[in-house]
C-alpha positions as CSV (number, residue, x, y, z in Angstrom):
1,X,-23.4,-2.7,-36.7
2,X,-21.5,0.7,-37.0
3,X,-22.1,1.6,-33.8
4,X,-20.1,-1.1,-32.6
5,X,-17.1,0.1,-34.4
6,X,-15.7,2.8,-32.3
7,X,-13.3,5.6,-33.2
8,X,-9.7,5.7,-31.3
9,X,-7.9,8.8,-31.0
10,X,-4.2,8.5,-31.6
11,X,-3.3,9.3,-28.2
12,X,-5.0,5.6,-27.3
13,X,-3.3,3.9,-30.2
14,X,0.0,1.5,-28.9
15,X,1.5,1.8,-32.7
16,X,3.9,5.1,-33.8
17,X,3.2,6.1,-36.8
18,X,6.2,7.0,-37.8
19,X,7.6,3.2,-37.7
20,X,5.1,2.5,-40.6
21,X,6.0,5.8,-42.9
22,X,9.9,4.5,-42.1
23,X,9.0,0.8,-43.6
24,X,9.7,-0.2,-47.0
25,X,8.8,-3.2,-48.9
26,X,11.9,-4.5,-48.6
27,X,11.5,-5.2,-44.7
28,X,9.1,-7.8,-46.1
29,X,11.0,-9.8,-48.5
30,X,10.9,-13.2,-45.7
31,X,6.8,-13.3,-46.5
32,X,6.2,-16.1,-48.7
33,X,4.2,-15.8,-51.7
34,X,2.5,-19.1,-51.0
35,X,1.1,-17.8,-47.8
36,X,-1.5,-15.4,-49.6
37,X,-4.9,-15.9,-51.2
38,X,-4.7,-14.2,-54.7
39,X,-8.1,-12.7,-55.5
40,X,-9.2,-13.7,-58.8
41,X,-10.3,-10.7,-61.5
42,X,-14.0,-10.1,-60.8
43,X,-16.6,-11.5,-63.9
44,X,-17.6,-9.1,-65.8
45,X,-20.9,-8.7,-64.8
46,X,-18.9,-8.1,-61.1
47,X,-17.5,-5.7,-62.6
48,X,-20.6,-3.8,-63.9
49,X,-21.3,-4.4,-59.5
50,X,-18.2,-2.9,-58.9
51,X,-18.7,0.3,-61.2
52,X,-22.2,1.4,-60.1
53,X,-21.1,1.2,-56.5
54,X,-17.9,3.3,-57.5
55,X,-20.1,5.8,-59.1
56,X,-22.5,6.2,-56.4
57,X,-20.1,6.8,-54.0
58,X,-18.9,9.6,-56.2
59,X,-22.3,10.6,-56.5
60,X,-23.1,10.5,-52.6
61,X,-23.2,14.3,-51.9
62,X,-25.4,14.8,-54.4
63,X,-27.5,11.7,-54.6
64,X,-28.2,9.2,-51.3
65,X,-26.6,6.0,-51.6
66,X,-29.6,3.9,-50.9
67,X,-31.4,5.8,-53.9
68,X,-28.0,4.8,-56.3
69,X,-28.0,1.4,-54.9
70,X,-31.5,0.7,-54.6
71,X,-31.4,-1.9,-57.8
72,X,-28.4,-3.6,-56.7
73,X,-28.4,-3.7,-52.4
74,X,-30.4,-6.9,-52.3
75,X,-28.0,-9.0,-54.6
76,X,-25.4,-7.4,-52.7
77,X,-22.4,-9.7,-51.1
78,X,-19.6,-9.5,-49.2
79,X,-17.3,-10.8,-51.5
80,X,-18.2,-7.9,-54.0
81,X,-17.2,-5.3,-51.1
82,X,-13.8,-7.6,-50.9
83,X,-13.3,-7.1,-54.4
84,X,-14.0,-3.6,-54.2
85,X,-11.7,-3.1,-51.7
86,X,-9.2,-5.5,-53.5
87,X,-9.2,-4.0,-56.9
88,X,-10.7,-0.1,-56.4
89,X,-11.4,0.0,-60.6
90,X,-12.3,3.2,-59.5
91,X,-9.6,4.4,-57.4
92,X,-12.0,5.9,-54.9
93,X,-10.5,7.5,-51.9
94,X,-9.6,5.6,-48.7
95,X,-11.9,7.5,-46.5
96,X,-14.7,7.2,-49.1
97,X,-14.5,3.5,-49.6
98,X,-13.7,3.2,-45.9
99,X,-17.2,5.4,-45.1
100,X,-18.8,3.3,-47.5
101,X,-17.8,0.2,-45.6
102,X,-19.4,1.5,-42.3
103,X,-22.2,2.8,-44.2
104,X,-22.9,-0.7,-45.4
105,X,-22.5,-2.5,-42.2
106,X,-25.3,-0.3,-40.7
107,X,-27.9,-1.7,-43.4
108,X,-30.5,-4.7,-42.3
109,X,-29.9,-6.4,-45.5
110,X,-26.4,-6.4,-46.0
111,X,-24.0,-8.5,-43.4
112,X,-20.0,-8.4,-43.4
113,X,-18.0,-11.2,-43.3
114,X,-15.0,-11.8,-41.2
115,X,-12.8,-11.6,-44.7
116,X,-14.9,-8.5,-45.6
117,X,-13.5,-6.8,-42.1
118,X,-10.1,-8.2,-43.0
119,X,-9.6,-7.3,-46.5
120,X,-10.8,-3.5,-45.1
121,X,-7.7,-3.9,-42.2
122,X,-5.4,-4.5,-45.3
123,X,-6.6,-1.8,-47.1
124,X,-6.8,0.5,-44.2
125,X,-3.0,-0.4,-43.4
126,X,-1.8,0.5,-46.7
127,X,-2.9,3.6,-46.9
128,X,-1.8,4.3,-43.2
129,X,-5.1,4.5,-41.5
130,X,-3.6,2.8,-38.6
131,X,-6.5,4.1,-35.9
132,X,-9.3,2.7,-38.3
133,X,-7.8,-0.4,-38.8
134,X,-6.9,-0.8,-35.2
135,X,-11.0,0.1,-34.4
136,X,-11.7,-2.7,-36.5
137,X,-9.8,-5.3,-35.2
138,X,-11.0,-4.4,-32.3
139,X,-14.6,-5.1,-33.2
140,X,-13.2,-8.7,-34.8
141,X,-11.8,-9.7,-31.9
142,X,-15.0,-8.4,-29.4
143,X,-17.1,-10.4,-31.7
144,X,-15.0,-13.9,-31.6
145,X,-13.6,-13.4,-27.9
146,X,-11.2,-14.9,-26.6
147,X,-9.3,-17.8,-27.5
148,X,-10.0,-16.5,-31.5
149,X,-6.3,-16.2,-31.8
150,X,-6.0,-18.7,-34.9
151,X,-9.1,-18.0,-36.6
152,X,-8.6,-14.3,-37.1
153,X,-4.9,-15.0,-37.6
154,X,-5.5,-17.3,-40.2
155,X,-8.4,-14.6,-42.0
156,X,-6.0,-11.9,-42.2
157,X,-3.3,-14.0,-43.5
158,X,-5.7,-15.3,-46.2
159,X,-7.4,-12.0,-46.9
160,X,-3.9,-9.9,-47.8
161,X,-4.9,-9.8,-51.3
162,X,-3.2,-7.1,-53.3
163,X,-2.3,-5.0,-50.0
164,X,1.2,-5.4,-49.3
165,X,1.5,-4.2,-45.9
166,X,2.0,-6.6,-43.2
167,X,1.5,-4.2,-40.5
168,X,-2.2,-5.1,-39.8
169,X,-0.9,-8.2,-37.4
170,X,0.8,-5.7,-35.7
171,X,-2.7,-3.9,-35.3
172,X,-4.2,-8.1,-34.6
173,X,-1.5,-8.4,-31.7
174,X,-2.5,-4.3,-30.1
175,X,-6.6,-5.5,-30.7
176,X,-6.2,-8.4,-28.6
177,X,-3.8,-6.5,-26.1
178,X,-6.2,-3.9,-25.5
179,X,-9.4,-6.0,-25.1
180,X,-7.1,-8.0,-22.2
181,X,-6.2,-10.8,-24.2
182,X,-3.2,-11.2,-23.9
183,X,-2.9,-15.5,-24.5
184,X,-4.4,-14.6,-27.5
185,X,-2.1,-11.5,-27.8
186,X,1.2,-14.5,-27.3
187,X,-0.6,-16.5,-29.9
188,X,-0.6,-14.4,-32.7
189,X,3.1,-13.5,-32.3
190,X,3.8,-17.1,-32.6
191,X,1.8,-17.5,-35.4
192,X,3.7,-14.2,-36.9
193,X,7.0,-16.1,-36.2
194,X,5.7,-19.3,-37.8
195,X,4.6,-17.6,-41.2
196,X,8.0,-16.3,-41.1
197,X,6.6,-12.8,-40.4
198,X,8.7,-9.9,-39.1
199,X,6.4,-8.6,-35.7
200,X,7.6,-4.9,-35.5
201,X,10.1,-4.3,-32.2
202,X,7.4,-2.0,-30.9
203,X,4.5,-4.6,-31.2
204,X,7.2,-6.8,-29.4
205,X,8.4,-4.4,-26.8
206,X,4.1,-3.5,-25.7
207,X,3.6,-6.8,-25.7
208,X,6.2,-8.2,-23.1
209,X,5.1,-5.1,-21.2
210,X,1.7,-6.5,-21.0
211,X,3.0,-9.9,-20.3
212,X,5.0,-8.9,-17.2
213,X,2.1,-7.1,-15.6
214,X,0.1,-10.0,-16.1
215,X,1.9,-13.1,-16.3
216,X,3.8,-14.8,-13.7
217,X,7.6,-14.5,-13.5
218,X,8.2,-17.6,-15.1
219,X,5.3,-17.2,-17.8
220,X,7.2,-13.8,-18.9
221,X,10.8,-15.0,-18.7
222,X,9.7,-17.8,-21.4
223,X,8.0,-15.5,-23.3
224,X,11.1,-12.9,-23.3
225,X,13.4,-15.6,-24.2
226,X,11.3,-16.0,-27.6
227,X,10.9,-12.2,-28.8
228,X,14.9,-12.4,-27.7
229,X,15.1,-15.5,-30.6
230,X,12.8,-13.6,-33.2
231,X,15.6,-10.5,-33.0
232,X,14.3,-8.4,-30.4
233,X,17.2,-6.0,-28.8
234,X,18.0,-7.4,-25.2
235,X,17.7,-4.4,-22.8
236,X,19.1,-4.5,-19.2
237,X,16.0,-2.7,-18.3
238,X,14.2,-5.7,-18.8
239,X,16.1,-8.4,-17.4
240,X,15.9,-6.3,-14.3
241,X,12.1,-5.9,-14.2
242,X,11.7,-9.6,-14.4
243,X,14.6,-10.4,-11.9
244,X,12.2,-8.2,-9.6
245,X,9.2,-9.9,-10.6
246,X,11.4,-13.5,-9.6
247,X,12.1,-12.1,-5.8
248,X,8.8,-10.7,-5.1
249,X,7.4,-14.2,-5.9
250,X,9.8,-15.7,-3.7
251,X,11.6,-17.4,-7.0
252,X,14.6,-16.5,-6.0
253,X,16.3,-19.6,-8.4
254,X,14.8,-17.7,-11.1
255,X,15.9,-14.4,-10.4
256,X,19.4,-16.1,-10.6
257,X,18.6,-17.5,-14.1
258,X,17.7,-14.1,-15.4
259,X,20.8,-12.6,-14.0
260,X,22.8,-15.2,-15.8
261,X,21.5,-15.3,-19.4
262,X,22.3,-11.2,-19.3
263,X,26.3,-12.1,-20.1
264,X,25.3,-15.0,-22.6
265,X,23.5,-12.0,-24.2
266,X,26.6,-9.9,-24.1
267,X,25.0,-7.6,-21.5
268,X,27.1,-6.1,-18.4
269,X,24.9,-6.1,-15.1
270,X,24.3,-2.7,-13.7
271,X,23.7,-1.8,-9.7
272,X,20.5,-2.5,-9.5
273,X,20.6,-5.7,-11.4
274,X,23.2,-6.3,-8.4
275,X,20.7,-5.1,-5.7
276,X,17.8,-6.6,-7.3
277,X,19.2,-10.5,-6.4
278,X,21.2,-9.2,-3.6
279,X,18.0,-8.2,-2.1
280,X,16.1,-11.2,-2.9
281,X,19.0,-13.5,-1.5
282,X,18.7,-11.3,1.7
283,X,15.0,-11.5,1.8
284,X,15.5,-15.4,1.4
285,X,17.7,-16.1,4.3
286,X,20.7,-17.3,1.8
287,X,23.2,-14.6,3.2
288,X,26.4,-15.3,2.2
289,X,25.1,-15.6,-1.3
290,X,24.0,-12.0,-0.8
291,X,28.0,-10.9,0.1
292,X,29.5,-12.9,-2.4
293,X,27.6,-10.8,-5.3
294,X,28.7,-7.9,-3.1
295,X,32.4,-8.8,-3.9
296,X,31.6,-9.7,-7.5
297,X,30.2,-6.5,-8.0
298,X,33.3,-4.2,-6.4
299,X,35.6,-6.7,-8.4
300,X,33.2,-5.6,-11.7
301,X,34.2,-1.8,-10.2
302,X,30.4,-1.8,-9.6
303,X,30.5,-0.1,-6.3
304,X,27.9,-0.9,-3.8
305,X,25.6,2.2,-3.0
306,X,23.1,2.8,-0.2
307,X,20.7,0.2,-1.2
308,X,23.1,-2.4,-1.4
309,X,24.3,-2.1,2.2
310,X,20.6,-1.6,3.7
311,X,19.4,-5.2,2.2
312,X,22.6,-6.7,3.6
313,X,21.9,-4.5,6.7
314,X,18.8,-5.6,6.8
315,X,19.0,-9.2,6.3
316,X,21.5,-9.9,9.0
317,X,19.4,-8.0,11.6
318,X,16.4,-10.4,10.4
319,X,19.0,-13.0,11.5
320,X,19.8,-11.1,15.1
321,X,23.4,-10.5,13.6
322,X,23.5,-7.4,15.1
323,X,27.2,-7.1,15.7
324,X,28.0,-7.8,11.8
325,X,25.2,-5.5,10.8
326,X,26.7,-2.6,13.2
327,X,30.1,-3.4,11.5
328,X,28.5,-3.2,8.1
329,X,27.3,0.3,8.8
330,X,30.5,1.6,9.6
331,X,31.9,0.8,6.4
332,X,29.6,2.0,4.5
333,X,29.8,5.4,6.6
334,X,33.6,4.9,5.8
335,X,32.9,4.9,2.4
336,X,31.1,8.2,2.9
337,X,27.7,6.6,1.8
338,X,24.9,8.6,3.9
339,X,22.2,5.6,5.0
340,X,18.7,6.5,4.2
341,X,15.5,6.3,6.2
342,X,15.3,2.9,5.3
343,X,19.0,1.7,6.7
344,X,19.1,3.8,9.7
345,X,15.4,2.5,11.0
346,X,16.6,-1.2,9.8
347,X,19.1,-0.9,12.2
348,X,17.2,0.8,14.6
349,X,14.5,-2.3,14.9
350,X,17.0,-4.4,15.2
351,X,18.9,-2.7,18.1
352,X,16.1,-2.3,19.8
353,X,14.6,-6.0,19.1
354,X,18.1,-7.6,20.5
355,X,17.5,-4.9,23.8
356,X,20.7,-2.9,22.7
357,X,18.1,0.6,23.0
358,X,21.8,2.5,23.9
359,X,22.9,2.2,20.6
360,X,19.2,2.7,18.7
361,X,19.0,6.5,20.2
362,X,22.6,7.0,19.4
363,X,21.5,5.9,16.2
364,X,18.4,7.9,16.0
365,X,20.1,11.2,17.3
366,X,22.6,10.5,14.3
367,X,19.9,10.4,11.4
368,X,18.3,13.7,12.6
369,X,21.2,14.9,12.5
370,X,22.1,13.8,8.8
371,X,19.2,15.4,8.2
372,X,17.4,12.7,7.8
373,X,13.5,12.6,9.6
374,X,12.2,9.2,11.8
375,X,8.9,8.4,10.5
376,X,6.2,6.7,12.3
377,X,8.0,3.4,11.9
378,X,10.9,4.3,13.4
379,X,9.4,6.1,16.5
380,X,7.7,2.9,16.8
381,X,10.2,0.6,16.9
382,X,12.2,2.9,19.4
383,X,9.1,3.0,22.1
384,X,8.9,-0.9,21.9
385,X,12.5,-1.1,22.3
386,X,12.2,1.1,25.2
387,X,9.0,-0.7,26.4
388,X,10.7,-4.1,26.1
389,X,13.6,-2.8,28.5
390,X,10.8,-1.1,31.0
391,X,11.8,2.5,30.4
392,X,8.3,3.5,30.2
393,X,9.2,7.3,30.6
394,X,11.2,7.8,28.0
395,X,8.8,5.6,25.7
396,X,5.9,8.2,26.8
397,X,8.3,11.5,25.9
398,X,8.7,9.9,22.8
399,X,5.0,9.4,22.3
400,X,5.0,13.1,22.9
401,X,8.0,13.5,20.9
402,X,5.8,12.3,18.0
403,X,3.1,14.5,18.1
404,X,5.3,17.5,18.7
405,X,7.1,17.0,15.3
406,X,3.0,16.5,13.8
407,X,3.0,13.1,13.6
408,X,0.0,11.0,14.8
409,X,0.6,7.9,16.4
410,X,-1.4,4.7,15.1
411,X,-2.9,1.6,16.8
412,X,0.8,-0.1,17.0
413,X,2.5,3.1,18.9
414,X,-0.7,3.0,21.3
415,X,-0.9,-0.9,21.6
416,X,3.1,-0.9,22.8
417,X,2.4,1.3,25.2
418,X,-0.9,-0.1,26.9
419,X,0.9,-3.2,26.9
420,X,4.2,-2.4,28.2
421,X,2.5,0.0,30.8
422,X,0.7,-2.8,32.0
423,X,3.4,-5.4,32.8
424,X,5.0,-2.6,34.0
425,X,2.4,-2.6,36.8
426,X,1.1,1.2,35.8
427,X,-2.5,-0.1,35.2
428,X,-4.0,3.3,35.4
429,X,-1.5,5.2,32.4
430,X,-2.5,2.0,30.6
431,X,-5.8,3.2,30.8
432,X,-5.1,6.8,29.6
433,X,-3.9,5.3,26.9
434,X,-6.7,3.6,26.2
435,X,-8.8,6.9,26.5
436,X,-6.7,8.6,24.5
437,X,-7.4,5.6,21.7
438,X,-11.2,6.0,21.8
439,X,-10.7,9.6,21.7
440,X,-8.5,10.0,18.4
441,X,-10.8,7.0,16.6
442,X,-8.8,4.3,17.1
443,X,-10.2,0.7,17.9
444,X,-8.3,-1.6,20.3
445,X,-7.1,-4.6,19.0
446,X,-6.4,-8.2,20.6
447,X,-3.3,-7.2,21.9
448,X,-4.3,-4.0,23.7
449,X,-7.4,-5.7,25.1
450,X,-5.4,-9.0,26.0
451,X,-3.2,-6.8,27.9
452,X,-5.3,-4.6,29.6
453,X,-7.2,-7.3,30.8
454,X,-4.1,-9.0,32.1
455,X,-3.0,-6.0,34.1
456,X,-6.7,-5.6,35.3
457,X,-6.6,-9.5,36.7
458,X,-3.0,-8.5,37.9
459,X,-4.3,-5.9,40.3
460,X,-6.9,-7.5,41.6
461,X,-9.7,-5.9,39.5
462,X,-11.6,-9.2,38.3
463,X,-14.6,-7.3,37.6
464,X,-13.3,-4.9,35.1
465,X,-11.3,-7.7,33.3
466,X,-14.4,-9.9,33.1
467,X,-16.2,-6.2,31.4
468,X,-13.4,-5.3,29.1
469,X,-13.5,-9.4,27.6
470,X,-17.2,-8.3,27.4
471,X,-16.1,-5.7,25.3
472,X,-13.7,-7.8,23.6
473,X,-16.0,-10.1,22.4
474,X,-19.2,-7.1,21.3
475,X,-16.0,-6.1,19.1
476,X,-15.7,-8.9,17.4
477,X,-12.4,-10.7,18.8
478,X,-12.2,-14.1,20.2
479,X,-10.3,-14.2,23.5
480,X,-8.1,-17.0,23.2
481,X,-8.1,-19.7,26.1
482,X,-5.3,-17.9,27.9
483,X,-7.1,-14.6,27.8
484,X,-10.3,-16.8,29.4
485,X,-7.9,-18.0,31.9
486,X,-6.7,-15.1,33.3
487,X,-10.0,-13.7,34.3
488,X,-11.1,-17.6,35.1
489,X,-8.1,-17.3,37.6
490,X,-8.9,-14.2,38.9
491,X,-12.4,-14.9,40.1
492,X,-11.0,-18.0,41.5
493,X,-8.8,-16.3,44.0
494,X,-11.2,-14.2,44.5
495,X,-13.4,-17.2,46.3
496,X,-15.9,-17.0,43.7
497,X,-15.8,-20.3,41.6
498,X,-19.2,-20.1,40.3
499,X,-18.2,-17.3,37.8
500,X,-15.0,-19.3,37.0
501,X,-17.2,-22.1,36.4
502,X,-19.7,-19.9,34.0
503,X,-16.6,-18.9,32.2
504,X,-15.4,-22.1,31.5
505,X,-19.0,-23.4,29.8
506,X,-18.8,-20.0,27.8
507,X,-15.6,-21.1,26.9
508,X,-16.9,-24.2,25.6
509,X,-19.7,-22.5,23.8
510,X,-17.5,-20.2,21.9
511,X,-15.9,-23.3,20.3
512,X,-12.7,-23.6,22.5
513,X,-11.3,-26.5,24.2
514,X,-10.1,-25.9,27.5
515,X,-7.2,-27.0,28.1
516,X,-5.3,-28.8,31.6
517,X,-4.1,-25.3,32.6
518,X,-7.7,-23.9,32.6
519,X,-9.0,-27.0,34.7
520,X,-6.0,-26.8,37.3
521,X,-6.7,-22.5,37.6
522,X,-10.6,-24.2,39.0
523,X,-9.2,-26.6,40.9
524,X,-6.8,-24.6,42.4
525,X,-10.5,-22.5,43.5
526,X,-12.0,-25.8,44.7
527,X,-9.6,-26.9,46.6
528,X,-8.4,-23.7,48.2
529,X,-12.0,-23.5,49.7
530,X,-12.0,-27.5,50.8
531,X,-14.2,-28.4,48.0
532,X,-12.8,-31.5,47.8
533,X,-15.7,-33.6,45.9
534,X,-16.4,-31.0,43.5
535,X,-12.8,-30.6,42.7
536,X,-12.7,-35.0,42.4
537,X,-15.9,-34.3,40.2
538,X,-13.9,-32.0,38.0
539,X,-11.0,-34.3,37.4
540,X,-13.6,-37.0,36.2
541,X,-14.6,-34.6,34.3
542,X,-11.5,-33.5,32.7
543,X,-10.5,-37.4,32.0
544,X,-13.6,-37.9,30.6
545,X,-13.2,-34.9,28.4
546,X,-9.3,-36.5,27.4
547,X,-7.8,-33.5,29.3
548,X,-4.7,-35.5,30.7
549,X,-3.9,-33.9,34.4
550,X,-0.3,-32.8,34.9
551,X,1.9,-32.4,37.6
552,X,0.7,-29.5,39.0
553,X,-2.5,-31.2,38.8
554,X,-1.9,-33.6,41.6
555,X,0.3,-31.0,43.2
556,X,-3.2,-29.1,43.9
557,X,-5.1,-32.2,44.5
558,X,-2.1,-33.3,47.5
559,X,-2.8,-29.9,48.9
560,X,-6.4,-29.8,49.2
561,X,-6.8,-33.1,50.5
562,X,-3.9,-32.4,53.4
563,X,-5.7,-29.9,54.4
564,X,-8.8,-30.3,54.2
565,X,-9.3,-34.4,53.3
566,X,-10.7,-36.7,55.7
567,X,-9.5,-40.3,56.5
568,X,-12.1,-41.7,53.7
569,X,-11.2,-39.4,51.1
570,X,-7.6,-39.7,51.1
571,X,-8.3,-43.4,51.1
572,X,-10.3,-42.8,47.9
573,X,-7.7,-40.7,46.7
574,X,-5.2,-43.1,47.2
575,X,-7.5,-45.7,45.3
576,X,-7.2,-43.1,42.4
577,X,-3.1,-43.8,42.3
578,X,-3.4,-45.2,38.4
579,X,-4.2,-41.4,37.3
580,X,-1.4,-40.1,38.7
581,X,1.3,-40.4,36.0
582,X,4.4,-38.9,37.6
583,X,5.4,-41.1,40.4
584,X,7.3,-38.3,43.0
585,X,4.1,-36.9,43.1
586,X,2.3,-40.0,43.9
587,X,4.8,-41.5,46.4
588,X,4.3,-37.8,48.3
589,X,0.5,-38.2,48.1
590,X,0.4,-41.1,49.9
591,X,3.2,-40.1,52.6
592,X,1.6,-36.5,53.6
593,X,-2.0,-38.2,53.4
594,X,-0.1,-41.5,55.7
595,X,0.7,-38.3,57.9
596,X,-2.6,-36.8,58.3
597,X,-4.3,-40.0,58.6
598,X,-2.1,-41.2,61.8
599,X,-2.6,-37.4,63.0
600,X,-6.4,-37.5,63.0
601,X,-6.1,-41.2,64.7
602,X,-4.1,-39.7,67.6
603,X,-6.8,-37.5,68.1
């Protein structure tokens, strides 16, 4: 069993030391007496027990301790080592009786007790052996697990004896802390608080730490509230950390809560408990919340900074308030507050998001010349700017821009550019592009191949479009239906409807539902080659499916059969007049077929 208690080195151990040397017994004077067992005198022939293990302890360099103890091991309990421990008749050393202890725990026929290990966590307490006792507790709480809270509680508060040191439920709390339990951690502070136990403010302070890394929000706020109650020091630090924790889980109600009990605890916000919720209102969408703490705080002469204007900044670009946002950063250059990386490329995605790119360079020229240097981010929301307005030259000097000042663009930079290249009609730099992807290790995504096979259908170039969705696919994306459509479409006007057709069923075998778009892109094929039945097959085939025709649809349909329809089939057409729902289209069907029936009769 020794082997299972491990040593801890102080620099592991949560407690200071010097909190326990500054304690005096009169910290303790709340404990009731009634709380404690009070060992009874051992018997005397306990006490003739207690003396020959006394003496061959003093006698262990010179004589073995099994050889001294050999009479007396098998009658041996555990409540004779409490006693022992308890009453010392001998006064042996701590480290003796404490080397004893382990000594015994290692023999076969001897077995500690859960009081046994307590009594030992007194004893080591009082006589400041706070790593031992901590390596100990440690052990307890290993053995019993989790959810032990109460029973080891309620051993040590039996087991105090004649120790008067309640710091070993301090050394409880830091055993369950460090084995990563913290419920159980909670537990025994309440139980602390019950038994009208002082919890050190360190044991206090380690334990909300634990809490908030762990807990949620609301689980730590409660939980701060209550060392708050038991006397703990309210520190803005604090209230701060968990306003924090409130935004990032999108408690933003919460965060409010927090920031309102710091007066009723007669603290004064600082400017980041300020930014902190004006942040999180920002982040929210709420605003005009987020200004009006911007006016409480310069009427509490707590004067915005940097951070404070970048979340407002920020949130109204979110919102496409570009004109209020531009405003904002005037006055806080006004207020000779330089903007940081974040504010400037805030603004900067914003600008070029609501296709004001002018006023993003102007605003890019001015951080490099406050010194301050774009990132990748920033170059990135400039070329899509720039892409988004078609000026695809100076998006590419920028690309070269980047690289020039040693940074390497990423899959975004790349995907912009392949994607604006290509409705830009410059299929072939798209491509480069592309090259230069494979080249530096990057993987196309579903944007860049969705775009390059767009531009590829767009100039004509089924073949390569239907190879790069090939490659799509062997790279593990899913075209969507719109995607499948495009090179559908493309073979289609290409005359060659049998592909489109193979398409579709692959389509449908990769789990996708065409919908009326993709039918009326084959129809379109049919009908432009005077397939007239197949393209009546397909719109069975479509209702049948529950594909509802549209408009367009018909529109096709009235083409194909007007020019290329006989007299029968625009009869049978006109029998089909219940599909059609939208009745222009219907009254032209029959008067342009009417026409090209009377027409053919004249001929």
């Amino acid at each position: 069993m020794i082997t299972q208690i491990q040593k801890f080195s102080k620099a592991n151990i949560f407690l200071s030391l010097s909190f326990y040397l500054s304690s005096s017994s009169s910290s303790y004077s709340c404990l009731s007496s009634n709380s404690w067992y009070i060992p009874k005198r051992p018997r005397k022939d306990d006490n003739d027990i207690l003396s020959t293990i006394s003496e061959a302890i003093n006698n262990s360099q010179t004589e073995p301790l099994h050889s001294s103890l050999r009479t007396i091991l098998p009658s041996l309990k555990a409540h004779h080592i409490i006693n022992l421990i308890n009453f010392n008749p001998h006064s042996l050393s701590p480290s003796s009786l404490f080397s004893f202890f382990n000594w015994l725990a290692s023999r076969p026929s001897f077995r500690h007790t859960i009081q046994s290990y307590c009594s030992m966590a007194h004893f080591l307490c009082t006589h400041r052996m706070i790593p031992e006792a901590l390596s100990l507790m440690k052990f307890l709480v290993s053995w019993k697990g989790k959810d032990s809270a109460s029973l080891l509680f309620a051993s040590v508060l039996q087991t105090r004896g004649t120790h008067k040191s309640i710091i070993v439920f301090d050394v409880l709390i830091h055993a369950y802390m460090d084995s990563g339990f913290v419920a159980d951690a909670i537990q025994c502070f309440r139980l602390a608080r019950t038994n009208n136990l002082q919890v050190p403010r360190s044991s206090s302070g380690d334990l909300l730490d634990k809490t908030m890394r762990l807990k949620s929000a609301e689980s730590s706020w409660a939980f701060y509230l209550e060392i708050l109650d038991s006397g703990y020091p309210p520190k803005v630090y604090n209230f701060n950390v968990l306003m924090n924790r409130f935004c990032k889980e999108g408690n933003i109600r919460g965060a409010q809560l927090v920031f309102d009990e710091m007066a009723k605890r007669r603290l004064r916000p600082t400017v980041v408990s300020f930014n902190t919720l004006i942040n999180g209102y920002c982040k929210s969408g709420n605003l005009s919340e987020g200004f009006r703490l911007k006016s409480v705080m310069e009427n509490e002469k707590n004067f915005p900074d940097v951070f404070t204007f970048s979340s407002l900044i920020n949130g109204l670009c979110k919102e496409g308030r570009l004109g209020e946002a531009n405003n904002l950063f005037d006055e806080m250059l006004k207020r000779g507050l330089v903007p940081n990386y974040v504010t400037f490329t805030t603004l900067i995605d914003g600008q070029c998001k609501d296709g004001k790119v002018d006023l993003a360079i102007k605003n890019f020229h001015l951080m490099i010349a406050k010194g301050i240097k774009p990132d990748l981010v920033t170059y990135n929301a400039l070329i899509n700017g720039l892409c988004r307005v078609g000026d695809l030259k100076e998006a590419r000097k920028l690309l070269d821009e980047m690289s020039a000042n040693g940074l390497k663009p990423d899959k975004i930079t790349f995907t912009t550019l392949i994607d604006g290249f290509c409705k830009d009609g410059d299929l072939e730099l798209a491509l480069e592009i592309r090259q230069r992807m494979i080249e530096e290790g990057i993987k196309l995504d579903n944007v860049a191949f969705t775009a390059i096979i767009s531009g590829l259908c767009k100039d004509g170039r089924v073949h390569d479009a239907e190879k790069m969705l090939r490659e799509m696919m062997n790279s593990g994306f899913k075209p969507d239906d719109g995607t499948f459509t495009m090179v559908i479409d493309g073979f289609c006007k290409k005359g060659d409807t049998k592909m489109g057709f193979k398409l579709l069923k692959e389509m449908q075998r990769d789990g996708h539902v065409p919908g009326v778009v993709t039918y009326n892109v084959l129809m379109n094929g049919l009908c432009k080659q005077g397939q007239m039945k197949n393209a009546k097959m397909l719109l069975d085939a479509m209702l049948n499916l529950g594909v509802v025709p549209d408009d367009i649809t018909f529109n096709i349909l009235l083409d194909g059969h007007c020019k290329h329809g006989s007299p029968e089939e625009i009869e049978l057409f006109r029998s089909e007049k219940g599909l059609i729902t939208d009745y222009a289209s219907y009254t032209s069907l029959l008067s342009e077929a009417g026409k090209v029936s009377r027409d053919r009769s004249k001929r």
